[in-house]
N, C-alpha and C positions, 0 to 999 in steps of 0.2 A: 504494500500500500504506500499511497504517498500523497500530500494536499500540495495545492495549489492554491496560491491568492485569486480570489473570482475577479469578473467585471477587468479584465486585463484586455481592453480593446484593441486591435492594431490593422493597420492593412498589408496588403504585401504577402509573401511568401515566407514562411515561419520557419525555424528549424525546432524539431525534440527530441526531446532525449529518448524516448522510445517509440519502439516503432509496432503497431500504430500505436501513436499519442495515446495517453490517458489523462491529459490537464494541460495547462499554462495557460499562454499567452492564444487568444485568438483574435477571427476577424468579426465586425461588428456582425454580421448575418449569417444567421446559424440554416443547419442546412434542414432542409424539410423530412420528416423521420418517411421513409419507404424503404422500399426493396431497390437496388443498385445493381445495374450489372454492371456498369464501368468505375472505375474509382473513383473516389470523393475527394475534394481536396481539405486537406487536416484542417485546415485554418476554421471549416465551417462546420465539420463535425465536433471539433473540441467543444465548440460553443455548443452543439448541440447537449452534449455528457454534461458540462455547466447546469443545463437545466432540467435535468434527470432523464436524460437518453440514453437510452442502450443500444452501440454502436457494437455491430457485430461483424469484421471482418474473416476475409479467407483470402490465398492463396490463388492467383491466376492456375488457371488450368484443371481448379478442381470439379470434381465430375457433376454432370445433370441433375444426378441422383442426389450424392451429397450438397449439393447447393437448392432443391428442391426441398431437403431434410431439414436445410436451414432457414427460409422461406416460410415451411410450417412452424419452426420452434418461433420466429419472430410475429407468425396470426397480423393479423389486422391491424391491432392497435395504434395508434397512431399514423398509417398509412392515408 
C-alpha cells in the first residue's frame, strides 16, 4: 500500500512510479469508468482511483476468453 496527496492537478504527460499507476499527481479530467480495449492514458485514470474507481488493467495480447472473464468481473456499474 501506499497514499498519495489528493487534488494534485496537472496537464501534460506524467511519469510513476508504478506501473500501472496507483496515485499521485494527475490530469484535471478523469477518465469515464467503461470497458477499454485500447489503453488509457495514466494521467486520466489516476484521477479516476482518486475518486473511488476500480481500474482494472491487463496485458496486450491476452486472450478473448480471458478479457471476456474480465469484462464480466467488472458488470455494468459505472459503465
Amino acid at each position: 500500500t501506499t497514499s498519495y496527496p489528493a487534488a494534485q492537478h496537472l496537464s501534460g504527460s506524467l511519469t510513476y512510479r508504478e506501473s500501472p499507476p496507483m496515485g499521485g499527481p494527475h490530469n484535471v479530467v478523469w477518465q469515464t469508468c467503461w470497458v477499454y480495449a485500447a489503453p488509457l492514458h495514466n494521467e486520466h485514470a489516476v484521477h479516476s482511483l482518486e475518486h473511488g474507481a476500480v481500474w482494472i488493467t491487463y496485458r496486450p495480447g491476452l486472450s478473448a476468453a480471458d478479457v471476456q472473464r474480465l469484462q464480466t468481473l467488472a458488470g455494468s456499474e459505472g459503465r
